[in-house]
C-alpha atoms as an extended CHARMM CRD file, in Angstrom:
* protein
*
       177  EXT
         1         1  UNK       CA            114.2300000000       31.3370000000      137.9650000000  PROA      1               0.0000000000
         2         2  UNK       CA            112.7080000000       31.9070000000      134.3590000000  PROA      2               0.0000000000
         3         3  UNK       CA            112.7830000000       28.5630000000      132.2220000000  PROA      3               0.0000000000
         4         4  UNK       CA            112.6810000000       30.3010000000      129.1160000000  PROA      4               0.0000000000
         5         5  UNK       CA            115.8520000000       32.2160000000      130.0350000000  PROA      5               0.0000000000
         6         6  UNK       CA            117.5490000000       28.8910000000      130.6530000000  PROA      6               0.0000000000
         7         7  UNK       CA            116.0640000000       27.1630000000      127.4350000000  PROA      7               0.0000000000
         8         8  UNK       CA            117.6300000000       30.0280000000      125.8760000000  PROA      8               0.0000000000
         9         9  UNK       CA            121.1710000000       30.2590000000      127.2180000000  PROA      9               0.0000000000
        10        10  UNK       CA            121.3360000000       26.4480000000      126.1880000000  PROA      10              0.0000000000
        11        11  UNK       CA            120.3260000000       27.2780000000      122.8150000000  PROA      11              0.0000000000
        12        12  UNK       CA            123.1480000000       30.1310000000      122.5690000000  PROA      12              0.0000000000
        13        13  UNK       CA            124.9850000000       27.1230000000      124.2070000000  PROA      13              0.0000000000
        14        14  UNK       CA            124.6950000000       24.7880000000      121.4750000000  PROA      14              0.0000000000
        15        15  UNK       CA            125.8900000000       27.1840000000      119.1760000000  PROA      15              0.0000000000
        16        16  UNK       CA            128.9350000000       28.4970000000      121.4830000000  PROA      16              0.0000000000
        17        17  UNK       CA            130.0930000000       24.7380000000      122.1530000000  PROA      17              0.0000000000
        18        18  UNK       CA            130.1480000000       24.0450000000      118.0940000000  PROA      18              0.0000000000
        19        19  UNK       CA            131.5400000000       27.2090000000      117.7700000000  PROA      19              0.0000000000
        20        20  UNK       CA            134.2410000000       26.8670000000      120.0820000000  PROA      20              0.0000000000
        21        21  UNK       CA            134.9440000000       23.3370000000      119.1320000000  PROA      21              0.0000000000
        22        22  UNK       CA            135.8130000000       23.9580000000      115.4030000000  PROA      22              0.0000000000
        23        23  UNK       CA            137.9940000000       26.3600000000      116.6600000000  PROA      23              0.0000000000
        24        24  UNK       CA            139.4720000000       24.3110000000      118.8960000000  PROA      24              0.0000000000
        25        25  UNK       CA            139.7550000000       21.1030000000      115.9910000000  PROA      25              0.0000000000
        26        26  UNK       CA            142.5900000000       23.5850000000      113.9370000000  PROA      26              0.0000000000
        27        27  UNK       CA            144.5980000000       24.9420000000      117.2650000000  PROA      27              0.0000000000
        28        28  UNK       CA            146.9730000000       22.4070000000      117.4840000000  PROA      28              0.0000000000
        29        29  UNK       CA            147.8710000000       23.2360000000      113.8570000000  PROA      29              0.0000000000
        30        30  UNK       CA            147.4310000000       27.1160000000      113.7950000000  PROA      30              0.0000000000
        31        31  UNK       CA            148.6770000000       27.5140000000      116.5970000000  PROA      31              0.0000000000
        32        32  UNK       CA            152.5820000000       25.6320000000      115.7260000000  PROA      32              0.0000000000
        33        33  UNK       CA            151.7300000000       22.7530000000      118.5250000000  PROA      33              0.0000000000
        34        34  UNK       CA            151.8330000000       24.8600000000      121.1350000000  PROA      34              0.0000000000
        35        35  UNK       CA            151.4210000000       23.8000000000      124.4160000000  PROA      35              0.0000000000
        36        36  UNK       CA            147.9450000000       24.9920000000      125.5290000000  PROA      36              0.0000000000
        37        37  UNK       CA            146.8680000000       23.6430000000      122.2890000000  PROA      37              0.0000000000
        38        38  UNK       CA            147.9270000000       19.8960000000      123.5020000000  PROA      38              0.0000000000
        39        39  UNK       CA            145.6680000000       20.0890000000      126.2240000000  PROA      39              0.0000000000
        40        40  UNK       CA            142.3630000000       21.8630000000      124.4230000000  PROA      40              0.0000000000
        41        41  UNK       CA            143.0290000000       21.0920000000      121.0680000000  PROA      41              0.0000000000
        42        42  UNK       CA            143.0780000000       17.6640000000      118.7890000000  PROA      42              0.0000000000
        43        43  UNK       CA            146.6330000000       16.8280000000      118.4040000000  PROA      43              0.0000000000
        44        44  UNK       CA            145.4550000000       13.7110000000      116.2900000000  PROA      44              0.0000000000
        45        45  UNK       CA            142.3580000000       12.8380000000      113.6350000000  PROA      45              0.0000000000
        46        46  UNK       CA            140.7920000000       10.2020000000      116.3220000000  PROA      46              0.0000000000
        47        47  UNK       CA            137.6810000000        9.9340000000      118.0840000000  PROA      47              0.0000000000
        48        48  UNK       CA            138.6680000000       11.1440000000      121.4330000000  PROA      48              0.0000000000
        49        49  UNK       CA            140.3640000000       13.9720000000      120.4620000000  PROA      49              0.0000000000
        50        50  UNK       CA            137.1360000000       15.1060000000      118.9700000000  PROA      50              0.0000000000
        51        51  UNK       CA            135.3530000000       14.2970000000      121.5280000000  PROA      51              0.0000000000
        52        52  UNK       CA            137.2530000000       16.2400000000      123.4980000000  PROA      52              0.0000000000
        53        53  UNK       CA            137.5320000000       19.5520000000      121.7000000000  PROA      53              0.0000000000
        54        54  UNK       CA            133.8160000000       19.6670000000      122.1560000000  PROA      54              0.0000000000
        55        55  UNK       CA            133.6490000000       18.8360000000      126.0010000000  PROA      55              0.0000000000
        56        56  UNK       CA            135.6790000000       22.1270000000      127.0170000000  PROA      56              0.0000000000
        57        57  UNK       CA            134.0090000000       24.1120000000      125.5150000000  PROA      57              0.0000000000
        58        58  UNK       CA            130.1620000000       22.9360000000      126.9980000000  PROA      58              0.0000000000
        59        59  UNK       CA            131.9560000000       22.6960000000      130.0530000000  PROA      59              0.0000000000
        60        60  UNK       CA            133.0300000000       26.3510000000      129.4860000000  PROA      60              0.0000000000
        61        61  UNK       CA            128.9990000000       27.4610000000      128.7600000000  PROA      61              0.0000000000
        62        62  UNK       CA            127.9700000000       25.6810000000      131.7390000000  PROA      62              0.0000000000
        63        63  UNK       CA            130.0860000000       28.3010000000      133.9100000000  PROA      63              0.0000000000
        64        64  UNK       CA            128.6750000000       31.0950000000      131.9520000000  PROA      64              0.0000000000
        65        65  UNK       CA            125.3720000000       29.5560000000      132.4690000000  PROA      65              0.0000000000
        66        66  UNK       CA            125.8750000000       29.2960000000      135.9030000000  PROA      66              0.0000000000
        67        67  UNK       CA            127.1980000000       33.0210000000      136.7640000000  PROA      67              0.0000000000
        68        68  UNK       CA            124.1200000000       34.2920000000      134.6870000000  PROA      68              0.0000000000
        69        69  UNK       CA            121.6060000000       32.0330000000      136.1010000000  PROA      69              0.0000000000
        70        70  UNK       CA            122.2550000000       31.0850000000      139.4930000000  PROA      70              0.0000000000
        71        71  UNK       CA            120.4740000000       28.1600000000      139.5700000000  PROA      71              0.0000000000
        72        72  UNK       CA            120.7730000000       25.9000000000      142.5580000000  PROA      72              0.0000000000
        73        73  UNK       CA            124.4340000000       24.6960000000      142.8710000000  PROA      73              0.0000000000
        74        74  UNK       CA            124.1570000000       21.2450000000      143.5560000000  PROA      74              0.0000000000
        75        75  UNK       CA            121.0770000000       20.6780000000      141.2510000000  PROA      75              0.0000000000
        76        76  UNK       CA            123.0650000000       22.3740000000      138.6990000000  PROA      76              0.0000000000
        77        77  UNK       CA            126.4650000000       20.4800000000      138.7570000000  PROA      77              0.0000000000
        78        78  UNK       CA            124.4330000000       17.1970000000      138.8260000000  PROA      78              0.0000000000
        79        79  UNK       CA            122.4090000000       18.1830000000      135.5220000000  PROA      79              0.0000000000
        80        80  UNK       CA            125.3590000000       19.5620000000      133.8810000000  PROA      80              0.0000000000
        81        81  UNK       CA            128.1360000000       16.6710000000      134.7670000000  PROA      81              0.0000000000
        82        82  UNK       CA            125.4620000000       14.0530000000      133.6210000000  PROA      82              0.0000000000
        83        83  UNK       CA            124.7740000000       16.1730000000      130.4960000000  PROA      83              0.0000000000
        84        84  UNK       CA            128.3530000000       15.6930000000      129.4690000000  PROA      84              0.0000000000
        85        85  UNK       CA            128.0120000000       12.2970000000      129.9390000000  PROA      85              0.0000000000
        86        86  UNK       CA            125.3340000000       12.1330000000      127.7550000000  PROA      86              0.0000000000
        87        87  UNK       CA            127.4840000000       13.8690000000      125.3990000000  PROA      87              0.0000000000
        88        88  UNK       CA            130.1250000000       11.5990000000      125.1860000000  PROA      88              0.0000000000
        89        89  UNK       CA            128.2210000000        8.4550000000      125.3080000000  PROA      89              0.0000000000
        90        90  UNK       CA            126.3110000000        9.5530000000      121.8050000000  PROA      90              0.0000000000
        91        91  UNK       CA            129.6270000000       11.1120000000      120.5480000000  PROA      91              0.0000000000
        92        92  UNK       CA            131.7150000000        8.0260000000      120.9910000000  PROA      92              0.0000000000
        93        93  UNK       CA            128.8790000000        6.0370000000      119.9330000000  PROA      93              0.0000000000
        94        94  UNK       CA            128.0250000000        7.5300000000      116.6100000000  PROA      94              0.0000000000
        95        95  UNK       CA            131.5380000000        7.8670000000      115.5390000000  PROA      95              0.0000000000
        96        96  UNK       CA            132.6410000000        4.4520000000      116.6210000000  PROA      96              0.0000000000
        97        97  UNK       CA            129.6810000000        3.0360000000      115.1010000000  PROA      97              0.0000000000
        98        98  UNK       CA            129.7650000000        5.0510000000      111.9230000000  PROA      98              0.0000000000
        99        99  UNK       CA            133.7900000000        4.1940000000      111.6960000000  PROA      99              0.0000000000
       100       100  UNK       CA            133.6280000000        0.9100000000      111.8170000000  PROA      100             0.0000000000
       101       101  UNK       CA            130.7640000000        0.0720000000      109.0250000000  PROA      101             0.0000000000
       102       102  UNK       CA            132.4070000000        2.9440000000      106.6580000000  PROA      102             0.0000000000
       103       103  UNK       CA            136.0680000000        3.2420000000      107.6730000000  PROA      103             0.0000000000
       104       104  UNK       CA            136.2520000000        6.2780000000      107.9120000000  PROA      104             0.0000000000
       105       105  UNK       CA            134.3730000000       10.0950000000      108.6840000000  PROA      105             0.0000000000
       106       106  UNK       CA            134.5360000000       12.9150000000      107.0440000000  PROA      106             0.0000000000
       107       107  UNK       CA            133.9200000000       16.4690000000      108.3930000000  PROA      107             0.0000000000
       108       108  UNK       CA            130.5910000000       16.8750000000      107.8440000000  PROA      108             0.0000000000
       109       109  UNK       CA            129.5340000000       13.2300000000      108.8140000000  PROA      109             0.0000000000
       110       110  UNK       CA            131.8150000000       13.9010000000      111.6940000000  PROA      110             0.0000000000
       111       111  UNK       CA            129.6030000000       17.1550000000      113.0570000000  PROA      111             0.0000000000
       112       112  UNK       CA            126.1910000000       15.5270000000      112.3910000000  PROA      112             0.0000000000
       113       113  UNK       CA            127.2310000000       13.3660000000      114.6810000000  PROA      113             0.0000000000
       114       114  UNK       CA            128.4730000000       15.9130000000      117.1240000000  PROA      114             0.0000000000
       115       115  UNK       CA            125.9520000000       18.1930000000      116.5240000000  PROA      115             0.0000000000
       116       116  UNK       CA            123.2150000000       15.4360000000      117.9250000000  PROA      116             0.0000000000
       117       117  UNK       CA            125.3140000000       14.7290000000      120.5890000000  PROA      117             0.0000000000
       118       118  UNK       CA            125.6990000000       18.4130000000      121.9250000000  PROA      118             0.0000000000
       119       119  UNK       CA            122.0790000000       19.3800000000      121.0390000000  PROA      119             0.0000000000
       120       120  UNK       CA            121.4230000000       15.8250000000      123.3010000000  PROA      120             0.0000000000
       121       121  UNK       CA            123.6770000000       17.1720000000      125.8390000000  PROA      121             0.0000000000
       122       122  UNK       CA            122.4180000000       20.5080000000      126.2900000000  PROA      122             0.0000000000
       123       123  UNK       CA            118.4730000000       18.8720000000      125.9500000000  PROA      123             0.0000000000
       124       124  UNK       CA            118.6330000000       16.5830000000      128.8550000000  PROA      124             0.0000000000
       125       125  UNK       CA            120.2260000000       19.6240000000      130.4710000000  PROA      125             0.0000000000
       126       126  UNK       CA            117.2540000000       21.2910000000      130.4060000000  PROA      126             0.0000000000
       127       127  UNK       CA            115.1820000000       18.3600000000      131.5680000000  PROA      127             0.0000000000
       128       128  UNK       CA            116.8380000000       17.2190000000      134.4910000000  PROA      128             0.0000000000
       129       129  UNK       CA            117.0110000000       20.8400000000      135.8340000000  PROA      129             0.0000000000
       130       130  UNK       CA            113.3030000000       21.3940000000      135.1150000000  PROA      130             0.0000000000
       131       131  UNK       CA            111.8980000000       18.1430000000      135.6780000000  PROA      131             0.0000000000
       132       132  UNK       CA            114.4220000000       16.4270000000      138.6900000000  PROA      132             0.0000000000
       133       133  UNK       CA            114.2000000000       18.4310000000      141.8330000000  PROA      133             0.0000000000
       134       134  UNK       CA            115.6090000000       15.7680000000      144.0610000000  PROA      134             0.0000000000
       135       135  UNK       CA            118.9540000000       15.5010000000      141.9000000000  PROA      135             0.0000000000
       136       136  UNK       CA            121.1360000000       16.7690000000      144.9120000000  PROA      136             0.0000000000
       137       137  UNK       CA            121.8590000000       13.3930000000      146.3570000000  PROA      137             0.0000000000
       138       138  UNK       CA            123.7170000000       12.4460000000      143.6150000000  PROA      138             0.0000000000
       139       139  UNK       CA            126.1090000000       15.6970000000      143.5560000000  PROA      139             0.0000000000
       140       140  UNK       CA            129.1720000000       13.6030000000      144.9330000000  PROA      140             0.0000000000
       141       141  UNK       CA            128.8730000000       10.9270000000      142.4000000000  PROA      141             0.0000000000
       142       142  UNK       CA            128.6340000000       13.6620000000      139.7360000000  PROA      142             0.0000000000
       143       143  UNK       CA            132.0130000000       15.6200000000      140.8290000000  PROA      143             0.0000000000
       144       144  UNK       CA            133.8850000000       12.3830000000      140.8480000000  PROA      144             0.0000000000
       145       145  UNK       CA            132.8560000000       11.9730000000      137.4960000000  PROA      145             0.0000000000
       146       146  UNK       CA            133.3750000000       15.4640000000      136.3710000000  PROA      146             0.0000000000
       147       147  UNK       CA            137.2980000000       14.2420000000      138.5140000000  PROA      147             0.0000000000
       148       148  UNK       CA            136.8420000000       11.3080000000      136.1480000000  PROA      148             0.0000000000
       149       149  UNK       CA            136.2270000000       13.1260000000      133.4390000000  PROA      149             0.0000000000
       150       150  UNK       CA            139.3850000000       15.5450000000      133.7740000000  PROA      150             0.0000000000
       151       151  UNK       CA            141.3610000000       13.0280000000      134.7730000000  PROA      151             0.0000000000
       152       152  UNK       CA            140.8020000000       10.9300000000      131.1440000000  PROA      152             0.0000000000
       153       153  UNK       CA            140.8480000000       14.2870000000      129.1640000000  PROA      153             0.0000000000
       154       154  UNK       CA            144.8840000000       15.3920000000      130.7670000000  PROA      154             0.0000000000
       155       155  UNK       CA            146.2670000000       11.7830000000      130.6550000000  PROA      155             0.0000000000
       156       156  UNK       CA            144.7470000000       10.5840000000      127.4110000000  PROA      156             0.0000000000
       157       157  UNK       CA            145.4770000000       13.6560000000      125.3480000000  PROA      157             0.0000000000
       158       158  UNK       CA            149.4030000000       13.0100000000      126.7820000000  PROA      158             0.0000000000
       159       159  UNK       CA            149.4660000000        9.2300000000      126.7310000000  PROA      159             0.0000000000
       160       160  UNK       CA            146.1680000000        7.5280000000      124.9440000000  PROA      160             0.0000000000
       161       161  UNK       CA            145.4650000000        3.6180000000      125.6830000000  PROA      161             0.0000000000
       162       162  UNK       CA            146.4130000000        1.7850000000      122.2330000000  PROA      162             0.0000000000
       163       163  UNK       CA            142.9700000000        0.8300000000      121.6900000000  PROA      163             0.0000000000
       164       164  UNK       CA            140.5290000000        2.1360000000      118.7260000000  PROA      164             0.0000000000
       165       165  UNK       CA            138.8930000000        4.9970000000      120.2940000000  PROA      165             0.0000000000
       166       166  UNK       CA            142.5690000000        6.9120000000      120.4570000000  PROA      166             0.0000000000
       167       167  UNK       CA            143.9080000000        6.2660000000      117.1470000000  PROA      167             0.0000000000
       168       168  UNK       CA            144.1800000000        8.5830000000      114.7150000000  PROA      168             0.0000000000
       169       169  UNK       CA            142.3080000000        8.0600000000      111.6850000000  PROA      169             0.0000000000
       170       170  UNK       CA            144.6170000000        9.7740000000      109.0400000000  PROA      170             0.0000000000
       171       171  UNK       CA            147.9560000000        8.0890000000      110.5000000000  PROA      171             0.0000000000
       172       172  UNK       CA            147.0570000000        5.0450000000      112.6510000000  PROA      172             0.0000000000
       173       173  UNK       CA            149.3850000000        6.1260000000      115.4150000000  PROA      173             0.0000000000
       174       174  UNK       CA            148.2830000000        7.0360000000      118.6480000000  PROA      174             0.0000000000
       175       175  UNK       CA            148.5250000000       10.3790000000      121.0520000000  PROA      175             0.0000000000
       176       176  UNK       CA            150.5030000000       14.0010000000      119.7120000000  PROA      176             0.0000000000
       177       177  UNK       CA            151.6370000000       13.5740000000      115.9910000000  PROA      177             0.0000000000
């Protein structure tokens, strides 16, 4: 396994997750509320929903990753599932944080923020799989929280708890507008 070729599919990574996430921020609109774009896209202005338009997509890279690197499975999925972790916990942070001294974010405030996380994301990434090789005990944890994980994104893109992190900044309501 070559290191640098991993540091650098994480770095095309980064990109491709940012990429694919501003994308993903206008589907719901561009795309006349269709269906798919419930599920992938941000159907509202709040902090989960971009949160969320960012996680598919770095989940989507660490597939591609995967098929191009073959890394070891189970030392992979760990790195990768706590990665996203990392991603959300600096996401929901910043943006929470941020929100509630200011008010409100704008766009480019908003991707600073997501930026760090993702760049955060894909960095420990790299670490754990270089630097943890006795990660593989913790595999099962890590798919019930990629489960988890899934499990949050489908129901609270559908039906979001009526607390701060799911409403929508520009309306104040909560869930598909």
């Amino acid at each position: 396994m070559s290191y640098n070729h991993l540091k650098k599919m994480e770095k095309i990574g980064f990109f491709v997750t940012l990429f694919l996430g501003i994308i993903l921020h206008f589907s719901y609109g561009f795309s006349n509320k269709a269906m798919w774009s419930i599920l992938f896209g941000s159907v509202n202005e709040s902090i989960w929903e971009h949160v969320k338009i960012f996680a598919m997509p770095y989940l989507f890279w660490t597939v591609i990753t995967y098929a191009r690197m073959r890394l070891p499975f189970r030392h992979f999925v760990v790195s990768k599932i706590l990665s996203l972790y990392v991603f959300i916990i600096i996401s929901v942070s910043c943006l929470s944080l941020y929100t509630s001294i200011v008010g409100s974010i704008s766009f480019v405030v908003e991707m600073i923020f997501i930026s760090i996380a993702v760049a955060a994301a894909y960095m420990s990434s790299y670490k754990i799989i270089i630097n943890f090789k006795n990660i593989d005990d913790f595999f099962v944890l890590s798919l019930f929280l990629l489960v988890l994980f899934l499990a949050m994104y489908i129901c609270f893109s559908v039906a979001p708890p009526q607390i701060g992190l799911f409403r929508d900044a520009v309306t104040g309501h909560y869930g598909i507008r």
